[in-house]
Backbone as CSV, one residue per row, in Angstrom:
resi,resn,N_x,N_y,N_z,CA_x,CA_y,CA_z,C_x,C_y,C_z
1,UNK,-10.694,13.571,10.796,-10.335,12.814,9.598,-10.714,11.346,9.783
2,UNK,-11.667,10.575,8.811,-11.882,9.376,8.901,-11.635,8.524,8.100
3,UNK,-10.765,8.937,6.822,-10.365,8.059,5.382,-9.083,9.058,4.987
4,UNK,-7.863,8.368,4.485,-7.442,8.831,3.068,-7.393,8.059,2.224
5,UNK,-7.847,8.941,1.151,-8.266,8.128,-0.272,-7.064,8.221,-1.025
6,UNK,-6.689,6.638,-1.541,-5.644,6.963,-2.188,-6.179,6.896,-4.096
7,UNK,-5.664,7.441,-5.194,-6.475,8.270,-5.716,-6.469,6.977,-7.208
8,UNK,-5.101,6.268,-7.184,-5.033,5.636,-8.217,-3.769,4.626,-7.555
9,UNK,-3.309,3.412,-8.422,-2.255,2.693,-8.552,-0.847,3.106,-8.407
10,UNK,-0.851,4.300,-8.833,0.412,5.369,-8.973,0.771,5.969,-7.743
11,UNK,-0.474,6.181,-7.124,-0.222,6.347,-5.693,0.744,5.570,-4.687
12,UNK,0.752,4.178,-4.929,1.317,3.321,-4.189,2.777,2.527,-4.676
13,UNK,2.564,2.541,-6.567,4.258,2.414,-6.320,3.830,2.967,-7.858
14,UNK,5.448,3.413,-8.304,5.855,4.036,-8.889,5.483,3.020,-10.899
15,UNK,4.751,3.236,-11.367,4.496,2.568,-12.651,4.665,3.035,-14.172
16,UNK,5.068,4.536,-14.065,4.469,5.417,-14.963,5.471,4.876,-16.414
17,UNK,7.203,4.603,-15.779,8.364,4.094,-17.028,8.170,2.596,-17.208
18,UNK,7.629,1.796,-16.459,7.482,0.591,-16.889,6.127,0.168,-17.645
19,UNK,4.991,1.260,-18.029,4.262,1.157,-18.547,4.671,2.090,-20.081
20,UNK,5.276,2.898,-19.772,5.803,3.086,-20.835,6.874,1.975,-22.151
21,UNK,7.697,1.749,-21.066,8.601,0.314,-22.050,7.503,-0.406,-22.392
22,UNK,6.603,-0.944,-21.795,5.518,-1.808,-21.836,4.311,-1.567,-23.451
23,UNK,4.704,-0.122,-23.579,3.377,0.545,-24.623,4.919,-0.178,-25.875
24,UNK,6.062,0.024,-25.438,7.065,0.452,-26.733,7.097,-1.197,-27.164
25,UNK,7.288,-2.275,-26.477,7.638,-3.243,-26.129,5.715,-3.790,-27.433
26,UNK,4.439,-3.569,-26.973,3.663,-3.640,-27.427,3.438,-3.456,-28.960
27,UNK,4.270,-2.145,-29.213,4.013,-1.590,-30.595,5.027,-2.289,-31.253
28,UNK,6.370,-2.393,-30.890,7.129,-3.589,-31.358,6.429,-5.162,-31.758
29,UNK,5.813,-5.386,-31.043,5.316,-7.010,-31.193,3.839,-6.336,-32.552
30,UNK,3.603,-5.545,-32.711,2.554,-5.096,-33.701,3.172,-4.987,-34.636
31,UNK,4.184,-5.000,-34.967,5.067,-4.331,-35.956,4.744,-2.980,-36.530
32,UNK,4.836,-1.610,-35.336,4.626,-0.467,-35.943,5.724,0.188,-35.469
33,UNK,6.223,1.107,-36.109,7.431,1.944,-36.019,7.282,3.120,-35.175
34,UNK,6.852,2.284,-33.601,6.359,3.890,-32.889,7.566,3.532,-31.780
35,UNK,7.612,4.595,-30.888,8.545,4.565,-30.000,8.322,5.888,-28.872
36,UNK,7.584,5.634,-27.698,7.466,6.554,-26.453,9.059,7.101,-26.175
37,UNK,9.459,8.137,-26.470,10.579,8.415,-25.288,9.757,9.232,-24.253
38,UNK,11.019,9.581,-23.176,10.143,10.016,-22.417,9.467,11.505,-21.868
39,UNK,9.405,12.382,-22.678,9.076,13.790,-23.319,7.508,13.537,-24.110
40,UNK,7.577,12.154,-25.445,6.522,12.196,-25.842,5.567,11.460,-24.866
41,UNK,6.121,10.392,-23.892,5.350,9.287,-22.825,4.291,10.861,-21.808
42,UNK,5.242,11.833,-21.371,5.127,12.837,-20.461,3.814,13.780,-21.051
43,UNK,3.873,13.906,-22.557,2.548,14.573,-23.071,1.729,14.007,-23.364
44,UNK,1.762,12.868,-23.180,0.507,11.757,-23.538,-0.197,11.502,-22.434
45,UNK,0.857,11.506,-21.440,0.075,11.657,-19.925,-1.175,12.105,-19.418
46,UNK,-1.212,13.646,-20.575,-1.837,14.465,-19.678,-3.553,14.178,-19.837
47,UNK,-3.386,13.189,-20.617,-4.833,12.374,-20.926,-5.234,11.264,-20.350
48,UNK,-6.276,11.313,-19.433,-6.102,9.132,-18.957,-6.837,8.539,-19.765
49,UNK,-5.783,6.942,-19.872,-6.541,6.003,-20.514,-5.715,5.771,-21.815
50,UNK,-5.311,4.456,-21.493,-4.453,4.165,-22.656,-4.923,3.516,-23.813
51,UNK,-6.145,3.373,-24.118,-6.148,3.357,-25.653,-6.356,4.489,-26.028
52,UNK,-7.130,5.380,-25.048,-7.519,6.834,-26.212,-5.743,7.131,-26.204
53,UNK,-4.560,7.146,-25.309,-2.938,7.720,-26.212,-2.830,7.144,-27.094
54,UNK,-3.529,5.898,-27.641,-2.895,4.902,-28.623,-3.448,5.809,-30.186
55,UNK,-4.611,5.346,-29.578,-5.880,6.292,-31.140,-5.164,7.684,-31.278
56,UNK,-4.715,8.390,-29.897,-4.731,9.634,-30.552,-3.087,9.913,-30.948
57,UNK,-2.331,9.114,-30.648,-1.125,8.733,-31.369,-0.943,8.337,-32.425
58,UNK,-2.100,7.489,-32.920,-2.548,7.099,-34.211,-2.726,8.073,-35.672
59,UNK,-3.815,9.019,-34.790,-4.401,9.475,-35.332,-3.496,11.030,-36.017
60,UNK,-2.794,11.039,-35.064,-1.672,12.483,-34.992,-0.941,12.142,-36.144
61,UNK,-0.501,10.760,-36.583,0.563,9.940,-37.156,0.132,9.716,-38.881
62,UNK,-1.577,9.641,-38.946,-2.395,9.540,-40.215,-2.129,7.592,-40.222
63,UNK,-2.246,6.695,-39.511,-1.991,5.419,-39.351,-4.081,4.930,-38.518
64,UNK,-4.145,4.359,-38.964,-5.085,3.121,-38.194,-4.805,1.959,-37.544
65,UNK,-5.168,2.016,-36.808,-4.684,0.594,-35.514,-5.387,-0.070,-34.975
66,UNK,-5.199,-1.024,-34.148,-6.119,-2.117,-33.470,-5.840,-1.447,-32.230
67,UNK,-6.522,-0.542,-31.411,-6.117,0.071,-30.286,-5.892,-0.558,-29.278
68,UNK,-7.219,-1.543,-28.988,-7.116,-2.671,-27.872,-6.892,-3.566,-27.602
69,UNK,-6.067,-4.031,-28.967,-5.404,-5.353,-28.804,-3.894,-4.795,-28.688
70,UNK,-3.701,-3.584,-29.455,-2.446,-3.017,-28.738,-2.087,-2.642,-27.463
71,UNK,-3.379,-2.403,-26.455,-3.630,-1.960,-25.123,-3.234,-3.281,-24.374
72,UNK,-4.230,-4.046,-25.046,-4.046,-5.786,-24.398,-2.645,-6.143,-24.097
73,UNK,-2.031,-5.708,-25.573,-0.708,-6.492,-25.388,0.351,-6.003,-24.718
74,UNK,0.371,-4.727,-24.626,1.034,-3.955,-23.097,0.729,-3.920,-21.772
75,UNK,-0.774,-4.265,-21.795,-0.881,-4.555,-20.121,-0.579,-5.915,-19.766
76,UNK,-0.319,-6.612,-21.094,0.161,-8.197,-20.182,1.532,-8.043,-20.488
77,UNK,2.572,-7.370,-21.299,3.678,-7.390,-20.643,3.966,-6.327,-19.223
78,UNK,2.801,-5.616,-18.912,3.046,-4.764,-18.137,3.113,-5.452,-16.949
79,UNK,2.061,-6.934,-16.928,1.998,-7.417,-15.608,2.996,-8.748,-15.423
80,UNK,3.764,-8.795,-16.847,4.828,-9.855,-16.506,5.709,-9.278,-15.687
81,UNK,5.966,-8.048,-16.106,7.160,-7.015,-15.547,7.181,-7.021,-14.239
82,UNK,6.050,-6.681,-14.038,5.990,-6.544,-12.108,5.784,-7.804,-11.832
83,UNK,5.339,-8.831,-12.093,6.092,-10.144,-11.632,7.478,-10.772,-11.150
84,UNK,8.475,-10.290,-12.382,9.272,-10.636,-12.153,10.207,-9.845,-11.801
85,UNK,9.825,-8.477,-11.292,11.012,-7.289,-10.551,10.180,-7.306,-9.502
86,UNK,11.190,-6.961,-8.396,10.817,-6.321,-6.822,10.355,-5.449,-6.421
87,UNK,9.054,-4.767,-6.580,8.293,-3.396,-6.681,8.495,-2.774,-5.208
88,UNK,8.779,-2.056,-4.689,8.537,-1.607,-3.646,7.646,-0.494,-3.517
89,UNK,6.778,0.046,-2.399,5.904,1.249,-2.027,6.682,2.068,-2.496
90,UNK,5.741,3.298,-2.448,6.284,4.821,-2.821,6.742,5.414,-1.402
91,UNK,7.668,6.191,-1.703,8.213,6.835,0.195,6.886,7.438,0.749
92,UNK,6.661,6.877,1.866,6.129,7.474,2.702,4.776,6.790,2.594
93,UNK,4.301,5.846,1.813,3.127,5.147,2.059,2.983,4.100,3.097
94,UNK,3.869,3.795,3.586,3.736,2.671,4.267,3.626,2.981,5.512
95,UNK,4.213,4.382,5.962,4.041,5.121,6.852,2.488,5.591,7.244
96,UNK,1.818,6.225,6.108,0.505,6.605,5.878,0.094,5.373,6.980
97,UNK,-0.011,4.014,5.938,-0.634,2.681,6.490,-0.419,2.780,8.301
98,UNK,0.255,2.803,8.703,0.485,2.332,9.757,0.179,3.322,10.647
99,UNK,0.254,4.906,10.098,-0.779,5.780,11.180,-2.129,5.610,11.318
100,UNK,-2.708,5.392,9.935,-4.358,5.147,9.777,-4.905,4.102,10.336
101,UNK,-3.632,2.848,10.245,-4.115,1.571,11.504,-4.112,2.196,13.077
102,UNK,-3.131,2.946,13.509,-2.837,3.109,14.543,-4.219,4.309,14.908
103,UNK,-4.509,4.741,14.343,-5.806,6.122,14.572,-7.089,5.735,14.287
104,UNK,-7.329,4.654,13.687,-8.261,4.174,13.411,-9.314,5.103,11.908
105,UNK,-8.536,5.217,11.476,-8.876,5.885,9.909,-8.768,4.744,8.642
106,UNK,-9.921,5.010,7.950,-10.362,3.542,6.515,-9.326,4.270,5.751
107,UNK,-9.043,3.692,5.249,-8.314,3.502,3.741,-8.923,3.097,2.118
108,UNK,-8.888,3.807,1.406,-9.770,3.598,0.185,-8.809,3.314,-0.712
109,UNK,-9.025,2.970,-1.990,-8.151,2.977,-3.369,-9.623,3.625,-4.305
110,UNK,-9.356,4.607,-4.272,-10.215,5.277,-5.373,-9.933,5.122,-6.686
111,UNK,-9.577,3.994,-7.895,-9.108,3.899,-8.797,-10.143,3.698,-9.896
112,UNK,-10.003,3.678,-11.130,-10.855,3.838,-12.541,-9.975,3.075,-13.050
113,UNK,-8.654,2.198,-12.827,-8.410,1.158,-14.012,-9.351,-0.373,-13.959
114,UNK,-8.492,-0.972,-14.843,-9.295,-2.404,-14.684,-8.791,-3.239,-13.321
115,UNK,-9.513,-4.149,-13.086,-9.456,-5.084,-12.012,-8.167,-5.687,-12.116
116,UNK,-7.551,-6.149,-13.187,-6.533,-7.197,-13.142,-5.341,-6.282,-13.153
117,UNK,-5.391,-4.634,-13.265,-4.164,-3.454,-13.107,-4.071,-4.163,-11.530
118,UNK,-5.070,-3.462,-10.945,-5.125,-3.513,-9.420,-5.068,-4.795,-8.929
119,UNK,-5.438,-5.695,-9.394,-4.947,-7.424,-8.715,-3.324,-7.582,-8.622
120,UNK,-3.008,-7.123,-10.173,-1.386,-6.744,-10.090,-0.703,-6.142,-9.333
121,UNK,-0.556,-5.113,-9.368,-0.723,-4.193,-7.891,-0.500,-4.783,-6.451
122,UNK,-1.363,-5.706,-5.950,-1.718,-6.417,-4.845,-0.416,-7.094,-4.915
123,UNK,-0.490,-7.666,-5.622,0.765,-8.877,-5.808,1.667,-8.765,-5.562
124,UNK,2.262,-7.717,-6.286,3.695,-6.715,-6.167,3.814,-6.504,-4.858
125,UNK,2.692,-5.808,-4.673,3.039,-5.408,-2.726,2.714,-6.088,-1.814
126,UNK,2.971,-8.038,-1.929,2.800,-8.697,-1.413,3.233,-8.283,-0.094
127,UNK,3.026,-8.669,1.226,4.143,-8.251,1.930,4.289,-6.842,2.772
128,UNK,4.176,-6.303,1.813,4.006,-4.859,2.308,2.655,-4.105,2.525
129,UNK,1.722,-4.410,1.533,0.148,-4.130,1.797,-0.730,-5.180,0.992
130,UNK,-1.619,-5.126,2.324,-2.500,-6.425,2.077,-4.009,-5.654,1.818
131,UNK,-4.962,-6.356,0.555,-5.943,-5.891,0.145,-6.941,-5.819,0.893
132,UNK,-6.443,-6.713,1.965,-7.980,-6.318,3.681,-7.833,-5.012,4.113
133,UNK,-6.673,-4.352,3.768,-6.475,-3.175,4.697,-7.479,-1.625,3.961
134,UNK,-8.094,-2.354,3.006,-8.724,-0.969,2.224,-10.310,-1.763,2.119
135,UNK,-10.992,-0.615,2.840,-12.441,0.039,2.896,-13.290,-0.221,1.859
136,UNK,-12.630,0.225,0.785,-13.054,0.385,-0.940,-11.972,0.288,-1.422
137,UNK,-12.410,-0.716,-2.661,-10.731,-0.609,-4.043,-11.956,-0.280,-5.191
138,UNK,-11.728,0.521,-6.062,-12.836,1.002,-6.831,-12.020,0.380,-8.515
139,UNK,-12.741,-0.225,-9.038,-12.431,-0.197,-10.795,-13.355,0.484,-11.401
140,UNK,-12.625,-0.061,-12.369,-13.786,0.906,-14.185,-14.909,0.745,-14.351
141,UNK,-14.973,-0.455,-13.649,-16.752,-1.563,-13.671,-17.760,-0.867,-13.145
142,UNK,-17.175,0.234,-11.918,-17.943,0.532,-10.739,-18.442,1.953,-11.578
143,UNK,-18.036,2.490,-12.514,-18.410,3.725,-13.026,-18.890,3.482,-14.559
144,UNK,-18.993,4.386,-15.213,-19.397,4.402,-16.735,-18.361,5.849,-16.735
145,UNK,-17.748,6.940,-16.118,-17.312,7.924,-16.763,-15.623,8.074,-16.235
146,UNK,-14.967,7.366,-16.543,-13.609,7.822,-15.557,-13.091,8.923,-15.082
147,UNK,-12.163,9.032,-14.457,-11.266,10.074,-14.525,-11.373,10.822,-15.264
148,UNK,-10.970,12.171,-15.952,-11.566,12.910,-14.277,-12.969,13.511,-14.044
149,UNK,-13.513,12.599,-14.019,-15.379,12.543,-13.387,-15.169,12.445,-11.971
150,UNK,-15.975,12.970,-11.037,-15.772,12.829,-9.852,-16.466,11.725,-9.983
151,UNK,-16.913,10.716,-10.280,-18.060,9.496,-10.310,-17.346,8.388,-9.085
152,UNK,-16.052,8.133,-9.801,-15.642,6.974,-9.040,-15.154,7.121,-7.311
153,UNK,-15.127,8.722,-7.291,-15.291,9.320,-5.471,-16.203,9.400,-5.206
154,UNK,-17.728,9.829,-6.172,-18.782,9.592,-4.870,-18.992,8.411,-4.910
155,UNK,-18.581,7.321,-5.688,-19.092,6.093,-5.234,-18.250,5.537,-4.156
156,UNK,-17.096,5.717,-3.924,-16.535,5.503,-2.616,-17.337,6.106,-1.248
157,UNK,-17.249,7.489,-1.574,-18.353,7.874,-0.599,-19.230,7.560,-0.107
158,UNK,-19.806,6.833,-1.090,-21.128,6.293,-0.510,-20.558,4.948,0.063
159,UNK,-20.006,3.835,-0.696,-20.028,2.891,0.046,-19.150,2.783,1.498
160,UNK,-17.924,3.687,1.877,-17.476,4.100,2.953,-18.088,5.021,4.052
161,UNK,-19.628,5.675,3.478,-20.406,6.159,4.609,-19.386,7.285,4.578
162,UNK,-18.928,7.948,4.173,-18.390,9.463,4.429,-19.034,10.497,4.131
163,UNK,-18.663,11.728,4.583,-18.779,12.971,4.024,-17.620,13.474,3.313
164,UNK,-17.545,14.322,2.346,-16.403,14.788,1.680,-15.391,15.578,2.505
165,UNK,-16.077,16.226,3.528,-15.248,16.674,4.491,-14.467,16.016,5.481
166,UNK,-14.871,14.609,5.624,-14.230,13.907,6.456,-13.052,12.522,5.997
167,UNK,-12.623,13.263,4.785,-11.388,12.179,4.273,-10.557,13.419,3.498
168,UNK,-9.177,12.724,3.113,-8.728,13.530,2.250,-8.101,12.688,1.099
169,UNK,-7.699,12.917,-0.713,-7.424,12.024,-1.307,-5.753,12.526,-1.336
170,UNK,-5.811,11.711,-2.514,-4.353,11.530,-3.021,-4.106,11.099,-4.426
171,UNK,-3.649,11.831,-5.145,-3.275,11.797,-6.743,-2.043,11.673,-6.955
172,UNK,-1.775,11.542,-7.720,-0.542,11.507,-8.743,-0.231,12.483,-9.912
173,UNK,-1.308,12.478,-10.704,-1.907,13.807,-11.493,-2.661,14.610,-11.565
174,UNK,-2.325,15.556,-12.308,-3.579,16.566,-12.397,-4.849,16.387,-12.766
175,UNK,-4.644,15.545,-13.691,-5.691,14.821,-14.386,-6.451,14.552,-13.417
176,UNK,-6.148,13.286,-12.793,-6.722,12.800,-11.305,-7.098,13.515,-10.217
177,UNK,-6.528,14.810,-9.600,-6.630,15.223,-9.093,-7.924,15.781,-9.012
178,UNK,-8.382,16.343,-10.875,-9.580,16.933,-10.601,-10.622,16.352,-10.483
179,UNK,-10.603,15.099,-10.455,-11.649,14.123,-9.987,-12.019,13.871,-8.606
180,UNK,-11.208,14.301,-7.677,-11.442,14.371,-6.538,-11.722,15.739,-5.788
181,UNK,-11.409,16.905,-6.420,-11.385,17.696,-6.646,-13.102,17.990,-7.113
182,UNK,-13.195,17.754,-7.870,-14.888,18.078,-8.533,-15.901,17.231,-7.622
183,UNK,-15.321,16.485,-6.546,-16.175,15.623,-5.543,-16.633,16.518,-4.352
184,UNK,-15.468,17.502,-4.263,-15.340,18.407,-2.820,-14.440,17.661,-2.147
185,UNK,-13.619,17.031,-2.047,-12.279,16.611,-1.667,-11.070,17.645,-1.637
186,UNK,-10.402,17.227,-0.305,-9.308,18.171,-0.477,-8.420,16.774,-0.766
187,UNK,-7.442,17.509,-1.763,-6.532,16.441,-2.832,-4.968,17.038,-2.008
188,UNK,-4.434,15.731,-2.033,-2.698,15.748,-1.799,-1.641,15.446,-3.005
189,UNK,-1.366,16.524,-3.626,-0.233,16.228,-5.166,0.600,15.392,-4.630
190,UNK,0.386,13.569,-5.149,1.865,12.841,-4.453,2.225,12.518,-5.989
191,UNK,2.810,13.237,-6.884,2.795,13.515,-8.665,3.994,12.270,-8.755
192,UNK,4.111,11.546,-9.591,4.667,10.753,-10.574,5.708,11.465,-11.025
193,UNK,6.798,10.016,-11.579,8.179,11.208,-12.467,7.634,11.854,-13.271
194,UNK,6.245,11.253,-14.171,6.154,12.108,-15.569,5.249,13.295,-14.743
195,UNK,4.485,13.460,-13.761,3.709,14.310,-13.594,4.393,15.838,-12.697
196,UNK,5.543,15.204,-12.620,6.019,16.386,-11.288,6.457,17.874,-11.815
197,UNK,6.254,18.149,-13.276,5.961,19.653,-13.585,4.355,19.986,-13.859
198,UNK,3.536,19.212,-13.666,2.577,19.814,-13.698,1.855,20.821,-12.504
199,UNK,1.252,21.482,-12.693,0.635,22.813,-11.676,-0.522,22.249,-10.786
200,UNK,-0.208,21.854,-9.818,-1.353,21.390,-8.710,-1.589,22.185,-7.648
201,UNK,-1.814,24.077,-7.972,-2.280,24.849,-7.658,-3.738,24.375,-6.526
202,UNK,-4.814,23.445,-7.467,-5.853,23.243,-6.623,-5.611,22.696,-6.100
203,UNK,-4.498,22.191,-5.597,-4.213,20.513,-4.234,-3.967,21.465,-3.194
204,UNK,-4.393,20.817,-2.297,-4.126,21.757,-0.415,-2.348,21.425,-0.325
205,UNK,-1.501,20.079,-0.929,-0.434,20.537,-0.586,0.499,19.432,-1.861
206,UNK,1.782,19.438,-2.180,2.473,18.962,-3.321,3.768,18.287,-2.418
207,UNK,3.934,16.661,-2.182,4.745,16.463,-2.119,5.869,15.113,-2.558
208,UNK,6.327,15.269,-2.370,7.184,13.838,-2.815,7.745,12.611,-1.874
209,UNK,7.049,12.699,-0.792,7.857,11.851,0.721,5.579,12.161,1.235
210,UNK,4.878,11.104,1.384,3.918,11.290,1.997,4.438,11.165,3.630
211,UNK,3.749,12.197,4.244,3.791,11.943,5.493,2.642,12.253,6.634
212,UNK,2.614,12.293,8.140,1.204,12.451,8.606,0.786,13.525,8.715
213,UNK,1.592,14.565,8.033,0.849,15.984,7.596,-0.435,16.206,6.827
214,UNK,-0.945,15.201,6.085,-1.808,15.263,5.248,-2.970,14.859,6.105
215,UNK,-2.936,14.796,7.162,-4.201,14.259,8.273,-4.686,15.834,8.853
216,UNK,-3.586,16.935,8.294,-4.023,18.171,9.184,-4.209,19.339,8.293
C-alpha cells in the first residue's frame, strides 16, 4: 500500500447538516418558500452538486430560479459557519494520518468541489491537519466531468505516480464511491449521516470509526 485516497471533504469532517441549514438559510435570504428537512436534504443527496439539487428542486416545484447565485449564497454562509464553530475530524482520521506518516504512505484528497470548499476545510482543521500533509488535493478545475466520473482519480494517479492497485480510497457516498470505483480502486464506505442507508455492496468494507484495517 502506497496512498489512501481520501475521496471528498466529507471524508474528513462531518458537513452534510450544516450545508443543509446553509441551502435553507440561502433560500430564505431569496425569498422562496423552500425548506430542506432532513428526509428531503437525504434524497437530494443521492445526486452531486448543488446547483443541479437546486434546478432540480426547482424544477419538481414548476418555479424558476437563479441557481447559482442561490448556490453562491449558501456556500458563503456555509463558510461563515465553519468559521465560527469548532469543527473537529471525523473518528478515526487522525489516526489514518499518523499511521501513513509513520509507514511512509502519500495521502491524497481526491475531491471535485471548488477550491474555496477545500481552503475552508483547511482552516477548520487548523491544527489538526495541515495541507503539506497531502500528495494531491484535487478540485473541479482539475476535471471537466465530476463525480461520479472516475476523471478526478486518474488524475490523482497520475500526478501521485501510482498504480490503482497500490492505494486504496475513501468515500462517503455511493455516489462517490463509484468514481473510484470505475478507476479500479478498492473504495472504503466511511458514509455520512445522510448517506449511512445507502448500499455500498461494491466497497471492500463499510465503516463508521476509520481505522488501520483499511491498509489490509
Amino acid at each position: 500500500m502506497k496512498a489512501v485516497l481520501f475521496g471528498s471533504i466529507g471524508t474528513l469532517i462531518e458537513t452534510s447538516d450544516i450545508q443543509r441549514k446553509s441551502f435553507n438559510l440561502a433560500f430564505k435570504k431569496e425569498g422562496l418558500n423552500w425548506y430542506w428537512g432532513r428526509k428531503t436534504y437525504s434524497r437530494l443527496l443521492k445526486k452531486s452538486g448543488g446547483i443541479k439539487r437546486i434546478e432540480d428542486f426547482a424544477k419538481q416545484n414548476g418555479v424558476r430560479v437563479d441557481s447559482k447565485k442561490i448556490w453562491k449564497n449558501k456556500t458563503d454562509i456555509f463558510h461563515k459557519f465553519i468559521f465560527s464553530n469548532n469543527i473537529s475530524a471525523r473518528k478515526g482520521v487522525l489516526r489514518i494520518f499518523k499511521y501513513a506518516k509513520e509507514n511512509n504512505i502519500d495521502i491524497g484528497l481526491v475531491s471535485s468541489t471548488t477550491k474555496k470548499n477545500i481552503n475552508t476545510i483547511f482552516k477548520a482543521l487548523d491544527g489538526q491537519i495541515n495541507r503539506e500533509e497531502f500528495s494531491f488535493i484535487g478540485n473541479k478545475n482539475l476535471v471537466s466531468k465530476p463525480k461520479p466520473s472516475p476523471d478526478i482519480y486518474f488524475k490523482a494517479l497520475e500526478i501521485m505516480n501510482l498504480d490503482k492497485k497500490e492505494c486504496v480510497a475513501i468515500e462517503d457516498s455511493l455516489e462517490s464511491a463509484k468514481s473510484a470505483i470505475k478507476a479500479g480502486i478498492q473504495c472504503i464506505a466511511f458514509p455520512g449521516v445522510y448517506h449511512s442507508d445507502e448500499d455500498f455492496k461494491c466497497c471492500k468494507l463499510k465503516l463508521n470509526k476509520l481505522n488501520i484495517s483499511i491498509f489490509k
